[in-house]
N, C-alpha and C positions, 0 to 999 in steps of 0.2 A: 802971369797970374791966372789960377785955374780957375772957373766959373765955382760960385758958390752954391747955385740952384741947380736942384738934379737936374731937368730936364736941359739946363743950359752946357753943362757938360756931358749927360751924356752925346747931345749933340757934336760937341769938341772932341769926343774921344771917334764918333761917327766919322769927321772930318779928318782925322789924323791917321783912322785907316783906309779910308778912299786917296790919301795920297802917298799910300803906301809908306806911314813911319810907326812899323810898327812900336820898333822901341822907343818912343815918345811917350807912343797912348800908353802903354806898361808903366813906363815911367809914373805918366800923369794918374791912371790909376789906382798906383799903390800909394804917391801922395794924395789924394780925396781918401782914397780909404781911410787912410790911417790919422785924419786929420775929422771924417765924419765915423765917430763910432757907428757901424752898422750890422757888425759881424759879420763883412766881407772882405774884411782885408787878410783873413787865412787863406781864402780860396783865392786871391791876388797873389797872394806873396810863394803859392805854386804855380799858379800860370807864371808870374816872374822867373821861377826858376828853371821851369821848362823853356821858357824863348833863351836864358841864359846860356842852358845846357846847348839847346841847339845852337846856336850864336859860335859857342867854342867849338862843337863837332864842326862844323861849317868851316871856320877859320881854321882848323887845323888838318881839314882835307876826310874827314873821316865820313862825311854824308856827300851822295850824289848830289847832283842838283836837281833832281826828279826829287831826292829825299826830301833835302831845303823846302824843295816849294809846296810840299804836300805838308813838311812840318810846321811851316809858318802861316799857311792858309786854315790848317787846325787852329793853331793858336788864335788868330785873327778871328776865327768861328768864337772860342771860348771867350774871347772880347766883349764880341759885340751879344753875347747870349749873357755874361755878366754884367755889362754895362747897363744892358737893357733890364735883369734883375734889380740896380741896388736899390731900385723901390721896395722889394717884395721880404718879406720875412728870409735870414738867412739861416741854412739849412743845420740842423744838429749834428753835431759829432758821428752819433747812431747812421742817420741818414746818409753822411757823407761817408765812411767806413763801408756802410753797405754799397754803396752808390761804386766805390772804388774796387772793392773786395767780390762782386756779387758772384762772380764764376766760381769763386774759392765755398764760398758759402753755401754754392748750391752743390757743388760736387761729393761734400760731405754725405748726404741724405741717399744720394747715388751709389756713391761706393758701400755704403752699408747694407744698402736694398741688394748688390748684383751681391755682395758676399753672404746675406741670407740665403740668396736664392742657389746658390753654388751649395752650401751647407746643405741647404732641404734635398737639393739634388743626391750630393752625396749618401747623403743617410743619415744628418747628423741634425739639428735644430741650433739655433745660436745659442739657449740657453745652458747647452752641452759645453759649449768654450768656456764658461764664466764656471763652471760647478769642480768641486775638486772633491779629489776619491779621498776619503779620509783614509791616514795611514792605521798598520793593524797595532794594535798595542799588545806586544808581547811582556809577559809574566814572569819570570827571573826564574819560579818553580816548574816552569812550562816547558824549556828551552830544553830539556833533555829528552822530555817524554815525544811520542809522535803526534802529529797535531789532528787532530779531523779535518777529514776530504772535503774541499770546497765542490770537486767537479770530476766527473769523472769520464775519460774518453777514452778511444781508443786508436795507437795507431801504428802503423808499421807491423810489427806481426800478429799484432791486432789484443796485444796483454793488455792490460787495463793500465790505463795510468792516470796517477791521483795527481793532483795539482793541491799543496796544501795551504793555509793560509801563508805563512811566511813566504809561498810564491817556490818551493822547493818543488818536484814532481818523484813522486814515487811510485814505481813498479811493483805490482801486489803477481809472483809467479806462481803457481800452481793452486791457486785456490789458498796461499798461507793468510793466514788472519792480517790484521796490523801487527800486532805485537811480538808474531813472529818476525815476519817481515822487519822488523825494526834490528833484531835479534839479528838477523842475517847480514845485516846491512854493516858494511865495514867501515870500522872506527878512521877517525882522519887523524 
């Protein structure tokens, strides 16, 4: 029969890890739990699964014993740090999430800062990734005539060459206008 007053169990559960059983105090703590609503029996019934889990690696050879006794002196810690809590308010969903999660949570903020900073380096600003080049809208009566130069450079034997909106590039040779140039330009 488990002690009905905190302070007389968690004494009990004191006593059950000083004589080394641990799977007792589990035991007897997941029945108090769940027998005194306190909103402790979720954070019980994962310490239960983790002595479980170890329990089976142990028996089936898969943990040293350097493992064992590091994994069950944890658990033994998470015992007596719970037992000694079920006075205290139990912890929110939010809190315990973070509480589990915190490495994941904090690496976020991290990896966005070094990818800024790689971005600013390069030459580029983050809000560069996020913006899109609007495409050009071409005109059905448009498509045959020559378009107007967006840009004009030069290279290789140093002719001018246009780059037009549609993204074509056209060599203007001897000083001919556009609309020569267009004229010369062989039909596909």
């Amino acid at each position: 029969m488990l002690p009905n007053e905190l302070p007389a169990f968690q004494s009990h559960v004191h006593a059950l890890l000083a004589d080394g059983n641990t799977r007792q105090a589990v035991a007897d703590l997941l029945a108090w739990t769940k027998n005194h609503p306190s909103g402790w029996h979720r954070e019980t019934l994962l310490l239960s699964a983790d002595f479980e889990k170890m329990s089976r690696d142990e028996s089936r050879g898969i943990l040293s014993f350097e493992q064992v006794n590091l994994n069950r002196s944890q658990i033994n810690d998470r015992l007596l740090q719970l037992t000694d809590r079920l006075g205290d308010a139990p912890p929110s969903a939010a809190s315990y999430f973070f509480k589990k999660h915190w490495g994941k949570v904090a690496a976020v903020p991290v990896a966005l800062g070094i990818l800024a900073s790689v971005a600013e380096i390069s030459g580029y600003n983050v809000a560069s990734f996020f913006e899109k080049e609007p495409l050009p809208i071409v005109q059905p009566d448009t498509l045959n005539k020559p378009t107007q130069a967006i840009e004009q450079t030069t290279h290789g034997n140093q002719s001018p060459a246009v780059k037009t909106e549609s993204g074509d590039v056209n060599i203007q040779y001897d000083g001919d206008d556009w609309e020569k140039a267009a004229e010369k330009k062989p039909k596909k």
